[in-house]
C-alpha positions as CSV (number, residue, x, y, z in Angstrom):
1,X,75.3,125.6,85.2
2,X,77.1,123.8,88.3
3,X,75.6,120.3,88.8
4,X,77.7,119.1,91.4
5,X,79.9,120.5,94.0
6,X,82.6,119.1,95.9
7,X,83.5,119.9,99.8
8,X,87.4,118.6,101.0
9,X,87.4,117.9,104.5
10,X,90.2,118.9,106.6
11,X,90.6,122.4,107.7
12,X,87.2,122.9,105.0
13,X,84.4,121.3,107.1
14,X,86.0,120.5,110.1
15,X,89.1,121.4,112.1
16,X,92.9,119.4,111.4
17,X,95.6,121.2,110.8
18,X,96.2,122.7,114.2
19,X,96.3,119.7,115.7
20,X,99.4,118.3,113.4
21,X,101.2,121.4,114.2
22,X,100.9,120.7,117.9
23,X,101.9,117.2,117.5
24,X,105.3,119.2,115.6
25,X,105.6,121.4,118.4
26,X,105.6,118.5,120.7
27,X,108.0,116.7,118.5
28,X,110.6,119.9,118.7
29,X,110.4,119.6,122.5
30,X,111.0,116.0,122.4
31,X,114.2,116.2,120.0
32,X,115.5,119.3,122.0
33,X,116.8,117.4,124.9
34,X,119.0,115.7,122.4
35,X,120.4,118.4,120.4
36,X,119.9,121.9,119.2
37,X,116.5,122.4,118.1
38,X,117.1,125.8,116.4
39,X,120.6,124.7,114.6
40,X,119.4,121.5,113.3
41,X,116.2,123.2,111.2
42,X,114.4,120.3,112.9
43,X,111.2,121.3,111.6
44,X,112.6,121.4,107.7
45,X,114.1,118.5,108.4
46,X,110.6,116.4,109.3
47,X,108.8,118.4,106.5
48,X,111.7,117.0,104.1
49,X,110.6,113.5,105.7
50,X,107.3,113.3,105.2
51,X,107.7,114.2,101.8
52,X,109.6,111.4,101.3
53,X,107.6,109.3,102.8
54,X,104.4,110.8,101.2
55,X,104.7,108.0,98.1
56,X,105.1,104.6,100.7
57,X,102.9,106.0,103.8
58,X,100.5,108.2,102.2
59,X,99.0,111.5,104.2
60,X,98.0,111.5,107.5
61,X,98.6,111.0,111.1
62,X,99.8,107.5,110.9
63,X,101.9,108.8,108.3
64,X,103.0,111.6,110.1
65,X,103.9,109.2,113.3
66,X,106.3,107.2,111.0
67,X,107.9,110.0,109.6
68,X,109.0,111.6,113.0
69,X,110.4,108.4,114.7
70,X,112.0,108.1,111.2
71,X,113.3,111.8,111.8
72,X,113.7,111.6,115.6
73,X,116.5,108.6,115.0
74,X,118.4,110.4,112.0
75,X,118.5,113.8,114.1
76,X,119.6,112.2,117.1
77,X,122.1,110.1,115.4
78,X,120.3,107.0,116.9
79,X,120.5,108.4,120.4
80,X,116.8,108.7,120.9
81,X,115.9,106.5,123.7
82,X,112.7,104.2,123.7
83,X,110.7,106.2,125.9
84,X,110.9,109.0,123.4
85,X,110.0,107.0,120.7
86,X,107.1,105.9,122.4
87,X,106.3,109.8,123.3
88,X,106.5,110.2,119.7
89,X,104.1,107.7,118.9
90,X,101.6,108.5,121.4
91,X,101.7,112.2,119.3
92,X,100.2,109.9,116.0
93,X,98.0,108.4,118.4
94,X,96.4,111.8,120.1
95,X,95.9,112.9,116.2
96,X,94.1,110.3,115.4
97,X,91.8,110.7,118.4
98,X,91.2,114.1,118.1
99,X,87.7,115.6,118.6
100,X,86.1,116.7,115.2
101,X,85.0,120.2,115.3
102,X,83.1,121.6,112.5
103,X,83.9,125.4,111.2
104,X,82.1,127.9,112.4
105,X,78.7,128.0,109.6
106,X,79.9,125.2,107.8
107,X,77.0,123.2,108.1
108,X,74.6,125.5,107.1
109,X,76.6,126.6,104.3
110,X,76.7,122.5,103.4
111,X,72.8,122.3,103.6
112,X,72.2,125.2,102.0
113,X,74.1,124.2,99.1
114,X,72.7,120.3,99.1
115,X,69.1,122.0,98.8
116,X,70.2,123.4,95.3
117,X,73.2,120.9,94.0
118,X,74.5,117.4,94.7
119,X,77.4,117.1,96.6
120,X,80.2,115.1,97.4
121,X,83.1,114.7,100.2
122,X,86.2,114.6,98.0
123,X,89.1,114.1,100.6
124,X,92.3,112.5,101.5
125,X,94.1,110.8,104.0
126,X,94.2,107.6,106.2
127,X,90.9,105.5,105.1
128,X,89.6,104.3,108.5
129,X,90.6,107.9,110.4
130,X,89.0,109.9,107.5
131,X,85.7,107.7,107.7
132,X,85.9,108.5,111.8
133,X,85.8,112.2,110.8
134,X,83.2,111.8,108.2
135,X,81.0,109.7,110.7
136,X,81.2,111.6,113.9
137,X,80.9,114.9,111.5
138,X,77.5,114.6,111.3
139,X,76.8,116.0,107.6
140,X,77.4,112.6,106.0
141,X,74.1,112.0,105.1
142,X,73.9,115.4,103.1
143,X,76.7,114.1,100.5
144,X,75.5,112.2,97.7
145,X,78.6,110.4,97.6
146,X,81.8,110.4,100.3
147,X,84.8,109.6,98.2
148,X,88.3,109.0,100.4
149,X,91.0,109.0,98.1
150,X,95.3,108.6,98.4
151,X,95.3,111.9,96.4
152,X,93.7,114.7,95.0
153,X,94.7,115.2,91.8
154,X,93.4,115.4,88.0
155,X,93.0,111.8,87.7
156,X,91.1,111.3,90.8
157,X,88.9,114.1,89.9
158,X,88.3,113.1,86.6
159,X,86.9,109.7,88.2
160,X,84.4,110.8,90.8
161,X,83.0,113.5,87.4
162,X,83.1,110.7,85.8
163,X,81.1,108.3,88.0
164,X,78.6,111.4,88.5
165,X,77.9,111.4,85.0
166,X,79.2,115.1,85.2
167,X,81.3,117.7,82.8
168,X,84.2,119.1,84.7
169,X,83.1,122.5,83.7
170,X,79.6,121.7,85.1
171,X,81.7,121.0,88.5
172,X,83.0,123.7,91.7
173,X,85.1,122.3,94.4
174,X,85.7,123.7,98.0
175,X,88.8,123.5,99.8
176,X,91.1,125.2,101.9
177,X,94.1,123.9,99.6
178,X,95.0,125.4,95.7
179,X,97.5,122.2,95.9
180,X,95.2,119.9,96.5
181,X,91.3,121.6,96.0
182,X,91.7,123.6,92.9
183,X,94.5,123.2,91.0
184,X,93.8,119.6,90.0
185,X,89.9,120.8,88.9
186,X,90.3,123.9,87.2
187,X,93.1,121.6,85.5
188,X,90.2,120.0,84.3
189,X,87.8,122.6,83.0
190,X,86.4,122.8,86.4
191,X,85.0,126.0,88.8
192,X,87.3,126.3,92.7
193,X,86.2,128.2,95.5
194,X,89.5,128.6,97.8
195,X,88.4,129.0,101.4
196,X,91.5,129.3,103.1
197,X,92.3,128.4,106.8
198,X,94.2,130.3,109.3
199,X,97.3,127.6,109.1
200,X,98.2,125.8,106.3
201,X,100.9,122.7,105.9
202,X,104.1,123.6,103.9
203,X,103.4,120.5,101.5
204,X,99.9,122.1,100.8
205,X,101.5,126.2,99.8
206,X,103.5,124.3,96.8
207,X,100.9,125.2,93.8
208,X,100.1,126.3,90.2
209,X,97.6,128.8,90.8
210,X,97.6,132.2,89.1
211,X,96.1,135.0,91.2
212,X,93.1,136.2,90.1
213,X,92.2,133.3,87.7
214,X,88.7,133.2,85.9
215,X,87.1,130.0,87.5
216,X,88.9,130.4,91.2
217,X,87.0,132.3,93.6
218,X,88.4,133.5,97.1
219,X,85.7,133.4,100.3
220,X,86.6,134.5,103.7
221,X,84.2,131.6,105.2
222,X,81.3,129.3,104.6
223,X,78.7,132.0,104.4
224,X,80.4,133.0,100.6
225,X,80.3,129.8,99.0
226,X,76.8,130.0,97.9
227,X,77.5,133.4,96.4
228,X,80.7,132.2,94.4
229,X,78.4,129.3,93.4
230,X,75.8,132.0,92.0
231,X,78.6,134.3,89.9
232,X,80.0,130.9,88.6
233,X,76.2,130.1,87.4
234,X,76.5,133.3,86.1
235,X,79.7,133.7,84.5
236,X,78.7,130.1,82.8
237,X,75.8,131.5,81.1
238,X,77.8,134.2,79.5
């Protein structure tokens, strides 16, 4: 029997990804008057960047920001002049201030479940702009808990089951990432429901996932995930 069931927030309830990879599109053209965009790999080079980074500035715009003046200077040779590091910045900036657009049926898919389960927000990020999203979202008040956290992985998890007074395999989480939604819980004994989204970040493909594993179940959208719920139900029962 599932208990309680977990919803990640970016590119799962509402809309993010899209705008980071227009703030890396903008970057290109920024970097491009400087040197050549194509030969340089420049976006493998700012992926390779942030995942450096990813330990000191955690995930995120602001994090994001930091890593391309970082990368603007080293791919420029320090040529980059002020008013393109400013450009740059503004980039973080326009991230952070970005309309929050819910997926198309998510919220009834998110009320729906809340009328049979509890659930929590499990996601990651910057604190204050991940509480702006969660706020201006409008489906806090369905969660029982919001939890923002500097990762999503076993340990994490284990802590929120923990503090719900709730068996991992008594526990389904829904995310667009196998990184970062289901690895870490099926890890644990737990049930995934992988709703993926139409663009994904590079850091996010790197996972442990078999295909077709028991307790992982694929929807196209919001309007399966009370159906995978059910068969887990089911396939717990067994």
């Amino acid at each position: 029997m599932i208990e309680l069931v977990g919803f990640d927030g970016d590119d799962t309830l509402w809309h993010s990804e899209g705008y980071y990879q227009h703030a890396g599109a903008e970057f290109e053209r920024i970097v491009g008057a400087y040197i050549d965009v194509a030969d340089a790999s420049v976006r493998g080079r700012l992926h390779a960047v942030e995942r450096r980074n990813l330990a000191l500035f955690g995930y995120g715009a602001k994090g994001m920001a930091l890593s391309m003046v970082e990368a603007a200077i080293e791919l420029t040779d320090d040529a980059i002049s002020a008013r393109d590091i400013h450009r740059i910045v503004e980039l973080g900036r326009a991230i952070l201030d970005h309309p929050v657009e819910l997926l198309d049926g998510i919220r009834a898919a998110v009320e729906d479940v809340a009328s049979r389960h509890r659930i929590v927000l499990i996601t990651k990020g910057d604190l204050f702009h991940q509480e702006r999203k969660v706020e201006q979202s409008g489906l806090a008040g369905l969660f029982h808990r919001i939890e923002i956290v500097s990762e999503k992985n076993e340990r994490s998890y284990a802590r929120v089951l923990a503090e719900c007074a709730v068996a991992a395999p008594a526990f389904a989480m829904v995310g667009n990432s196998l990184r970062s939604d289901i690895e870490p819980v099926i890890g644990l004994g737990g049930w995934g429901i992988h709703m993926p989204y139409h663009v994904t970040w590079e850091h996010e493909l790197q996972h442990g996932v078999e295909s077709g594993h028991p307790r992982v179940a694929t929807v196209d959208g919001p309007a399966g995930i009370a159906l995978a719920l059910a068969q887990f139900a089911e396939a717990g029962r067994r």
